[in-house]
C-alpha positions as CSV (number, residue, x, y, z in Angstrom):
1,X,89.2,65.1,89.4
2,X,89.4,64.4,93.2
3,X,88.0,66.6,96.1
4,X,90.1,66.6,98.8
5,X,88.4,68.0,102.4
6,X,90.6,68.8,105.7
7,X,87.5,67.4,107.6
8,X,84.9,64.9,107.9
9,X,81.3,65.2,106.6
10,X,79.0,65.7,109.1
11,X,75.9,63.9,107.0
12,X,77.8,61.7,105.1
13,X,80.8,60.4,108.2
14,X,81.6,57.3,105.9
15,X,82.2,59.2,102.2
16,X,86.0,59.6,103.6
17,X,88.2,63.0,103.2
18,X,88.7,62.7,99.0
19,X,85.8,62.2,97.0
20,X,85.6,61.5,93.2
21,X,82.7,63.3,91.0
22,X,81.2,61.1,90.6
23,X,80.8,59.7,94.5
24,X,80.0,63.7,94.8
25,X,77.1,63.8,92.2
26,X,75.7,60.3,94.1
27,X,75.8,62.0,97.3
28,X,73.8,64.5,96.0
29,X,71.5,62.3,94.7
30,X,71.4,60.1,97.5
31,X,70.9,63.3,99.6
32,X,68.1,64.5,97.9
33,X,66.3,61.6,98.2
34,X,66.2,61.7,101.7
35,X,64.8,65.2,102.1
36,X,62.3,64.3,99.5
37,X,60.8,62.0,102.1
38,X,61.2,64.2,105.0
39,X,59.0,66.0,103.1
40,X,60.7,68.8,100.8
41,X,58.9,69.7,97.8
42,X,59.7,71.6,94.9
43,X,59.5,75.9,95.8
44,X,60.1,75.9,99.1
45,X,62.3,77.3,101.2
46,X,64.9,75.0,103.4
47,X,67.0,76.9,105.7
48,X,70.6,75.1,105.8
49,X,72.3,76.3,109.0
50,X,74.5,73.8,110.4
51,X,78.1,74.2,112.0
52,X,81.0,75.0,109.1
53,X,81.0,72.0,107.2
54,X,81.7,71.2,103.1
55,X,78.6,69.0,103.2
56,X,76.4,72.5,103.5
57,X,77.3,73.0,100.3
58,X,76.4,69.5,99.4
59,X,72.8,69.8,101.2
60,X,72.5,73.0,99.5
61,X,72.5,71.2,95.6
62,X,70.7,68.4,97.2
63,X,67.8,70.8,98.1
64,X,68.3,72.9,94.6
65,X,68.1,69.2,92.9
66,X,64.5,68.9,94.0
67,X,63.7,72.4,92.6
68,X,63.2,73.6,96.2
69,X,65.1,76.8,97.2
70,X,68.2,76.6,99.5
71,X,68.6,79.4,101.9
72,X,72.0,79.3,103.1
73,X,72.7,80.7,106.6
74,X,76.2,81.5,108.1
75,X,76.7,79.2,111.2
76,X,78.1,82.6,112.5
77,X,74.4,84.0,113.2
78,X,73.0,84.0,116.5
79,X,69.7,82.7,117.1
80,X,67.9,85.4,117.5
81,X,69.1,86.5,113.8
82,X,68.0,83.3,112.5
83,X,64.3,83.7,113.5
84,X,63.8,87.0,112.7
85,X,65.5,85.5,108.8
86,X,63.1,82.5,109.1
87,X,59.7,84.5,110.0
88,X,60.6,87.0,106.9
89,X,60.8,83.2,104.7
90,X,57.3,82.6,106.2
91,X,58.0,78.9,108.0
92,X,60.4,77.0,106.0
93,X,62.3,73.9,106.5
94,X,64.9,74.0,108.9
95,X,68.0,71.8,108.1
96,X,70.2,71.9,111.3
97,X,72.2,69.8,113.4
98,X,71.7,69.2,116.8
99,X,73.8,72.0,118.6
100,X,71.9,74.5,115.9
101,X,69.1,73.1,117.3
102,X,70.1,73.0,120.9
103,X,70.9,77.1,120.2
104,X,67.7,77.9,118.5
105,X,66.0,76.3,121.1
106,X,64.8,79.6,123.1
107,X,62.7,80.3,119.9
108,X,59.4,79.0,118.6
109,X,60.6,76.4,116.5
110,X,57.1,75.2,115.8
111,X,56.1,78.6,114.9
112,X,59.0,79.2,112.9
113,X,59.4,75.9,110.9
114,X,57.6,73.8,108.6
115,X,59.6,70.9,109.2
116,X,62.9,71.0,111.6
117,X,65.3,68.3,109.7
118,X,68.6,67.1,111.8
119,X,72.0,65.2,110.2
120,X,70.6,62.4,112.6
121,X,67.4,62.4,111.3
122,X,68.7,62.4,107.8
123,X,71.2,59.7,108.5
124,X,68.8,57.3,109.4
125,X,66.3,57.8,105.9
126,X,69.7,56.2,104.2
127,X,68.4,54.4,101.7
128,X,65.2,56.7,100.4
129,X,64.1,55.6,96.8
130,X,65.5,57.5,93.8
131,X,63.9,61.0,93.0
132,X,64.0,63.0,89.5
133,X,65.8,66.2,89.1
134,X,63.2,69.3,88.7
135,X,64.5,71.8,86.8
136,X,63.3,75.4,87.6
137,X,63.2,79.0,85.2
138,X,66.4,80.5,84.6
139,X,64.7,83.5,86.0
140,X,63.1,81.9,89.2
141,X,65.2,82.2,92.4
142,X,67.3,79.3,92.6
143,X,69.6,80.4,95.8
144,X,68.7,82.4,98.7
145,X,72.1,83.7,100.6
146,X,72.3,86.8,103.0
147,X,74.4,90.2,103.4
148,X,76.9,90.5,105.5
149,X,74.8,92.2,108.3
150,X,77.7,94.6,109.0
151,X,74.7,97.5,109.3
152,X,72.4,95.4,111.0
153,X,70.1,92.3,110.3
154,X,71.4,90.9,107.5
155,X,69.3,90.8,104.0
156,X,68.2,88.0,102.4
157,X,70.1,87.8,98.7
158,X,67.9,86.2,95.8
159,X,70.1,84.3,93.2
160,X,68.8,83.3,90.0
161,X,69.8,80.4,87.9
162,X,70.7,83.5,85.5
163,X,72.4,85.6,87.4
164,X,74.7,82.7,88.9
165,X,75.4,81.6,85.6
166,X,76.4,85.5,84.5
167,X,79.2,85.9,87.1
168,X,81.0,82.7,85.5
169,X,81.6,84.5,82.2
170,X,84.8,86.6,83.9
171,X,86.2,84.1,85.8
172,X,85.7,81.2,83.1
173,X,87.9,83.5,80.9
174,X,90.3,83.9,83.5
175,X,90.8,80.4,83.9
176,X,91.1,79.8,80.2
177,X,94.0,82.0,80.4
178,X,95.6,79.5,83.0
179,X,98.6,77.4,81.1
180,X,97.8,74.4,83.1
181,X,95.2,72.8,84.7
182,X,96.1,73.7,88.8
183,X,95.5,72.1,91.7
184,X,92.9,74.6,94.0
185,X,92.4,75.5,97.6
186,X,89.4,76.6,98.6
187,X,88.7,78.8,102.0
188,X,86.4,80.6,101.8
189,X,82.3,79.9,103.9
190,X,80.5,77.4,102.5
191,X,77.0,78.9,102.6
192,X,78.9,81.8,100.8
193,X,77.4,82.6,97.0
194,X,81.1,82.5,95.6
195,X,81.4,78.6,96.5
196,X,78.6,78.0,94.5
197,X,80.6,79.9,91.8
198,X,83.8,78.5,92.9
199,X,82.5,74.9,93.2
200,X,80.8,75.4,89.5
201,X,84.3,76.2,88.1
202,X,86.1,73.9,89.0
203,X,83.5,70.9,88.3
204,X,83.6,72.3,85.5
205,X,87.3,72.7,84.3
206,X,88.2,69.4,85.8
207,X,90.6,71.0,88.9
208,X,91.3,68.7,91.5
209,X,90.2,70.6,95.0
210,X,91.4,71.4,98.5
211,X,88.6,72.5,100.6
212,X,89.8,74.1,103.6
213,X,87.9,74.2,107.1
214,X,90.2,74.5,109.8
215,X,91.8,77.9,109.0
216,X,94.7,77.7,111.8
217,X,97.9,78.9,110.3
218,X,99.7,75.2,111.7
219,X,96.4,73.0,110.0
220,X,97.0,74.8,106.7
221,X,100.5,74.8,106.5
222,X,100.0,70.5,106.8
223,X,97.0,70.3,104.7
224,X,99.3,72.8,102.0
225,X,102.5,70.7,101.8
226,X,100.9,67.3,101.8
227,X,98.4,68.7,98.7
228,X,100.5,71.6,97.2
229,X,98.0,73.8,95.8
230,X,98.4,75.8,92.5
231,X,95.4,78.5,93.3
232,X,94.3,79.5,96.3
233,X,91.1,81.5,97.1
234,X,90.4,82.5,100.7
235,X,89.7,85.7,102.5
236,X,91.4,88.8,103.1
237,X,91.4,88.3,106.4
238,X,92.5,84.6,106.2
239,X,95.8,85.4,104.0
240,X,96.3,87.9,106.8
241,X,96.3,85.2,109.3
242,X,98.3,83.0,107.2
243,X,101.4,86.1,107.3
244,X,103.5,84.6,109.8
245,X,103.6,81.0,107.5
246,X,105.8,83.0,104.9
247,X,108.5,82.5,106.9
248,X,107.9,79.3,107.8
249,X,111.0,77.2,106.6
250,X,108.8,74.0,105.5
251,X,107.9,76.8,102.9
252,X,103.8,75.9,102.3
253,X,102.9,78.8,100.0
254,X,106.1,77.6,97.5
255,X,103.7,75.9,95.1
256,X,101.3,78.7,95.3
257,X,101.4,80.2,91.6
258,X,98.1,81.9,91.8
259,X,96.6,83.4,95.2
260,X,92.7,85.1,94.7
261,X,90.5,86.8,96.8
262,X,87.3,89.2,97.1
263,X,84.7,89.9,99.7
264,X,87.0,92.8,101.1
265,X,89.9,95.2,100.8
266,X,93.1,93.4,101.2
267,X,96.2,95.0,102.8
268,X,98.9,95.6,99.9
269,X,101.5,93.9,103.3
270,X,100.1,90.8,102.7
271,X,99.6,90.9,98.9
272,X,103.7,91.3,99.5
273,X,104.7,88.5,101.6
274,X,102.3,85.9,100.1
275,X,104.0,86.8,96.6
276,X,107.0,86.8,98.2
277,X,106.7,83.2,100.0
278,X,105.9,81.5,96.5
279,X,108.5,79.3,94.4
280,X,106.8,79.5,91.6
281,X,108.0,81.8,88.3
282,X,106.2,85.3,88.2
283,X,103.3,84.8,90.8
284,X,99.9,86.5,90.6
285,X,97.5,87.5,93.1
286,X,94.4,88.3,91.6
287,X,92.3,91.1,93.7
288,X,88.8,91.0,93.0
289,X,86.1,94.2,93.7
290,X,82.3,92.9,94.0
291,X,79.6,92.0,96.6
292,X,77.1,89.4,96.8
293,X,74.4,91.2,95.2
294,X,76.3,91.9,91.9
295,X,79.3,88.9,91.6
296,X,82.2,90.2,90.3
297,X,82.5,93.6,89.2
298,X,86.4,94.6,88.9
299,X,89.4,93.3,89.1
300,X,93.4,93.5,88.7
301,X,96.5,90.6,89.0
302,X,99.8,91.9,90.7
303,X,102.8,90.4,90.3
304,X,106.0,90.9,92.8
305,X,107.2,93.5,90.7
306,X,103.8,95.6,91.1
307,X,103.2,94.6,94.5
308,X,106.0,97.2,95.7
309,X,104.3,99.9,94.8
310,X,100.8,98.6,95.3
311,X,97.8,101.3,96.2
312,X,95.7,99.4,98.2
313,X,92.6,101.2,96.6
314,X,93.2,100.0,92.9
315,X,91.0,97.3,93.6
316,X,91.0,97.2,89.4
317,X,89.4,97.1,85.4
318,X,86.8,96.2,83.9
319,X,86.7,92.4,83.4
320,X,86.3,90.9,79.8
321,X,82.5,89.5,79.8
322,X,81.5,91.2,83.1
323,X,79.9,94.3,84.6
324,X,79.6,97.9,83.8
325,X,80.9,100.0,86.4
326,X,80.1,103.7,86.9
327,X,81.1,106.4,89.3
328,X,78.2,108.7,90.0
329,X,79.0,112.2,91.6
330,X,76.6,113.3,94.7
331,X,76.9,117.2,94.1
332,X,77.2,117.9,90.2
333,X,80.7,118.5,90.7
334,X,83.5,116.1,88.8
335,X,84.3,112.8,90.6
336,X,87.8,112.9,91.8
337,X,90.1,111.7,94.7
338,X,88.9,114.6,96.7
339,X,85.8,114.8,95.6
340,X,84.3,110.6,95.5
341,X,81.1,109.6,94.3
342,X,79.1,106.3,94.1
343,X,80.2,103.4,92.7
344,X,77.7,101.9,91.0
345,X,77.2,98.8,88.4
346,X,74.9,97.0,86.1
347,X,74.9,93.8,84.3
348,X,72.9,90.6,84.2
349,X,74.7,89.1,87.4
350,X,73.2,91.3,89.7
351,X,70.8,89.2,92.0
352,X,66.6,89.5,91.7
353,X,65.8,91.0,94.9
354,X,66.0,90.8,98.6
355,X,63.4,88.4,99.9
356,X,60.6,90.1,101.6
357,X,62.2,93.5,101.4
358,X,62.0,94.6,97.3
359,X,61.4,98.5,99.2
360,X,65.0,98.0,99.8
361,X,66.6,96.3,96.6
362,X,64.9,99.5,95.1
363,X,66.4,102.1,97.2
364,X,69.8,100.2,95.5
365,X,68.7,101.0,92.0
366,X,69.4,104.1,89.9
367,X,68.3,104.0,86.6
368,X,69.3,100.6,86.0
369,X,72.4,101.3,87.9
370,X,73.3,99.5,91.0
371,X,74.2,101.6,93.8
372,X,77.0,99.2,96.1
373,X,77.2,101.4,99.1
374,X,80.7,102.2,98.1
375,X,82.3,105.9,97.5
376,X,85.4,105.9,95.1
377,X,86.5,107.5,91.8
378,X,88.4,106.0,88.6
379,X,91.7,106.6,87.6
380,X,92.5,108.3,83.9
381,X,93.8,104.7,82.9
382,X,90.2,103.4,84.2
383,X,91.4,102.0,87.7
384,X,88.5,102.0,90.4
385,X,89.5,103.1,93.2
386,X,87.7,101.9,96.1
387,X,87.9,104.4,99.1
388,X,85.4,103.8,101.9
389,X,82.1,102.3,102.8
390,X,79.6,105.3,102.5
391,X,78.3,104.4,105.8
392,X,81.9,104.4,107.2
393,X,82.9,107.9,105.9
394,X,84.4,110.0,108.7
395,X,84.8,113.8,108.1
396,X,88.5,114.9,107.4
397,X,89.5,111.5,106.1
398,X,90.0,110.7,102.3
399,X,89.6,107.2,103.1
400,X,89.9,105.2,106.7
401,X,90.7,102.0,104.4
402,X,94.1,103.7,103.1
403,X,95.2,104.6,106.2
404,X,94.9,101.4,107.4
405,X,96.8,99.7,104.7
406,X,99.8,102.7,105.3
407,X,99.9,102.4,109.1
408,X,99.8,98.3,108.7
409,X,102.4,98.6,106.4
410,X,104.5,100.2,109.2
411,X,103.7,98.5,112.2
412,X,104.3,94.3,111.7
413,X,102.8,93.8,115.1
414,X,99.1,94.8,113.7
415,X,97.5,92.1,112.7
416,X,94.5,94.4,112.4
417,X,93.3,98.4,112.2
418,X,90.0,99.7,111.9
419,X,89.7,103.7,111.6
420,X,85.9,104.5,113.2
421,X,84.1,107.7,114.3
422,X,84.2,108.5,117.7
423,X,82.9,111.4,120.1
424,X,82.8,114.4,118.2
425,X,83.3,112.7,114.9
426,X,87.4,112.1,115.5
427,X,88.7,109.2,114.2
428,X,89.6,106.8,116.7
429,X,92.1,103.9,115.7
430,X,91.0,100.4,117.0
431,X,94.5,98.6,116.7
432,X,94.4,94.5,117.6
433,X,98.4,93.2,117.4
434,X,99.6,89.7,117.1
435,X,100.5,89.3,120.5
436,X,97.2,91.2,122.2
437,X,99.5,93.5,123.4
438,X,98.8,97.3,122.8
439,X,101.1,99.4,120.4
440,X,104.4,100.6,121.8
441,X,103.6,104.8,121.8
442,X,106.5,105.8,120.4
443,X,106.3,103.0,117.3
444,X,102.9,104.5,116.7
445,X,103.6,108.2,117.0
446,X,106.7,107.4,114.5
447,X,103.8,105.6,112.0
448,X,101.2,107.8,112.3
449,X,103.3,111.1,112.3
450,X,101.6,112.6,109.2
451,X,97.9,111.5,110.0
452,X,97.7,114.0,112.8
453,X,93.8,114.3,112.7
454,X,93.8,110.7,114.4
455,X,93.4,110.5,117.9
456,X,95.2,107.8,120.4
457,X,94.6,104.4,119.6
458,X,92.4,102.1,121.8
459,X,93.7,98.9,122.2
460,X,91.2,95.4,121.2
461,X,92.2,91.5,121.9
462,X,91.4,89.8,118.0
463,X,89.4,87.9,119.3
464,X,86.9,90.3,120.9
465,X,86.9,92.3,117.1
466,X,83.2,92.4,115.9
467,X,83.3,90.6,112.4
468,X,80.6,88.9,110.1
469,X,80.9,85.5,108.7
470,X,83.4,86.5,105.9
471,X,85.8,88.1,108.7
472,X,84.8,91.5,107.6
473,X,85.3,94.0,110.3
474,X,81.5,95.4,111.6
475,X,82.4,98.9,112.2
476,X,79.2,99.5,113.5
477,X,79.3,97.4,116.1
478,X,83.3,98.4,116.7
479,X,81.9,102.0,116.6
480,X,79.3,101.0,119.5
481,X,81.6,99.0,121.5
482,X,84.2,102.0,121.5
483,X,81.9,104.4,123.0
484,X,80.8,101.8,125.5
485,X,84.3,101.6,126.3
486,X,85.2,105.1,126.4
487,X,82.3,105.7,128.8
488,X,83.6,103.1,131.5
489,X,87.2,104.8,131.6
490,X,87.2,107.5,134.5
């Protein structure tokens, strides 16, 4: 099995771009031992937060192999983000780079930190002695991630040894089902929870791996057809970006028999063209409903045939070995398309607690159950259907996420649409296009004829779109720049 990375390592700049297991287990090691004489000891905390970068995932086990506790931060956060995670860890170890560094550098460090430990610092303990592994409880946090902070400051995710090892019962089976052994692309954070899981698969199984870091649509396209994955995991919002390579005549996606992703709703366009773009016999995409404090929860393939007629909201079944899902109704009254309730699951896979905050983790659970945040109903076949974010629920819409996928469907020039409430509750479209131009009028009164209750669209450049570090879009913060922009027009 061979790793293959689109980039260098920043703490390990001679280990080269493919890497062997077994070069990958000593690097590990080797890592380890260093931290172990910059002083990390088993149960603490070490905050990685470095620029995007495979080897975060590396530092991460290295940490983990010591029986200390990795908290894995999105290079996306600001600093002031960072400190207010780092005081709630009560002064951990900081494992940074130096323009981390140079941006925390407004706060009190000293305060803040135990120990501040660089890649240059690291690089030059090369050659630390040997430590032993330390093995912790299956029931004693083993990971520390955080939420997407699309509501605010994010919350610090507990992972278990357990409850890691859970979520691999679905997606172990799903890969057993696999005819032969593929080669798979990886794009997805790597301080994310699901490369841990993703990483643990295909170590595992034996896969020979693309890891992707430079996500422009001209890098991937020459990392694809010099590797020519079999699987590809990445983001919604990353196969969105990757649209305009299906017609690209080089043809990158035409070894592509499998494409999966989670973390958010994906638009049934894309699910389309990405089928559509593959050479292989009977492709799959594989949609997958779940959040980083339960794993995977649901999930459903579609082929090109089913991919016509695709409802965006099927975001799918039960999975063998994995949750139980429930739909809870918040009046007494049947659960229905008109009428959603809560979705809400249980299973072993669901993480401990938030760090710091258990008040909170608690307000999640419901006899057991636990509560997502998500409104939806099920299907008489057993379908979940996914409608909104409860926080993101606008009166007089069934769901802002399905009109989205219908109006994208109509409009090619969208790369992205997010529905939020503006003044006096009205929906207000926030439209970004692939050119930054706004929509022609006409091409969007012609899409949007029978969604009357939404009001003009307001016009975004992609790149000024709030998102976290998973691409999600933060409506909050879209809904706060939108009435800051309505209140500067005359």
């Amino acid at each position: 099995m061979l790793l293959t990375l689109d980039h260098d390592l920043d703490v390990l700049p001679d280990a080269g771009r493919r890497i062997t297991v077994s070069e990958l287990a000593y690097h590990v090691s080797d890592l380890a031992a260093r931290l172990a004489v910059a002083g990390v000891r088993a149960g603490e905390h070490v905050v990685v937060y470095k620029r995007p970068n495979f080897d975060s995932w590396i530092l991460g086990t290295a940490v983990a192999r010591l029986g200390a506790v990795p908290v894995m931060l999105s290079p996306a956060l600001d600093a002031p983000t960072v400190a207010a995670l780092m005081r709630r860890l009560g002064r951990p170890h900081l494992l940074t780079d130096e323009a981390k560094q140079a941006l925390l550098a407004g706060e009190d460090l000293d305060g803040l930190a135990a120990s501040v430990i660089t890649v240059a610092s690291l690089g030059e303990l090369e050659g630390s002695p040997g430590v032993p592994v330390v093995f912790t409880g299956l029931d004693e946090p083993a990971m520390i991630t955080h939420t997407s902070g699309t509501t605010g400051l994010p919350k610090l995710v507990v992972h278990t040894a357990r409850t890691m090892r859970t979520r691999l019962r679905p997606q172990l089976f799903m890969l057993g089902v696999m005819p032969r052994r593929e080669t798979v692309a990886i794009s997805i954070p790597f301080v994310h929870s699901r490369l841990f899981a993703a990483m643990a698969l295909v170590l595992f199984k034996g896969m020979p791996t693309l890891l992707v870091n430079n996500h422009d649509p001209e890098a991937v396209a020459t990392f694809f057809l010099k590797n020519r994955p079999g699987l590809i995991e990445a983001l919604p919002n990353s196969f969105l970006a990757w649209e305009g390579l299906v017609n690209d005549p080089r043809r990158p996606f035409a070894s592509v028999k499998y494409f999966s992703s989670t973390f958010d709703a994906i638009h049934p366009r894309t699910v389309r063209r990405l089928l559509d773009a593959s050479g292989r016999r009977a492709p799959q995409f594989f949609q997958i409903y779940g959040q980083s404090e339960v794993g995977p929860a649901v999930g459903r393939p579609y082929y090109r045939r089913h991919a016509r007629d695709m409802d965006g909201r099927c975001v799918g079944f039960a999975l063998p070995g994995s949750a139980k899902v429930r739909v809870t109704s918040p009046n007494g009254r049947q659960v229905t398309p008109d009428n959603p309730g809560f979705i809400e699951v249980r299973w072993d896979g669901i993480a401990k607690t938030y760090h710091g905050e258990q008040d909170r983790y608690d307000e999640n659970v419901h006899q057991g159950w636990w509560r997502t945040g998500d409104i939806g109903y099920r299907t008489k076949a057993g379908c979940l259907h996914m409608l909104d974010r409860e926080i993101d629920t606008i009166p007089g819409i069934g769901s802002s996420l399905e009109i989205e996928d219908t109006v994208l469907d109509r409009l090619d020039e969208l790369v992205e649409l997010a529905i939020v409430q503006g003044p006096g509750n009205k929906p207000v479209p926030i439209t970004c296009t692939r050119n930054d131009e706004p929509v022609d009028p006409h091409r969007w009164q012609q899409a949007t004829h029978d969604y009357p209750q939404l009001t003009a669209p307001v016009h975004i450049p992609l790149a000024q779109l709030p998102r976290t570090a998973t691409l999600k879009t933060r409506r909050v913060e879209l809904t706060r720049i939108l009435h800051d922009k309505l209140q500067e027009q005359p």
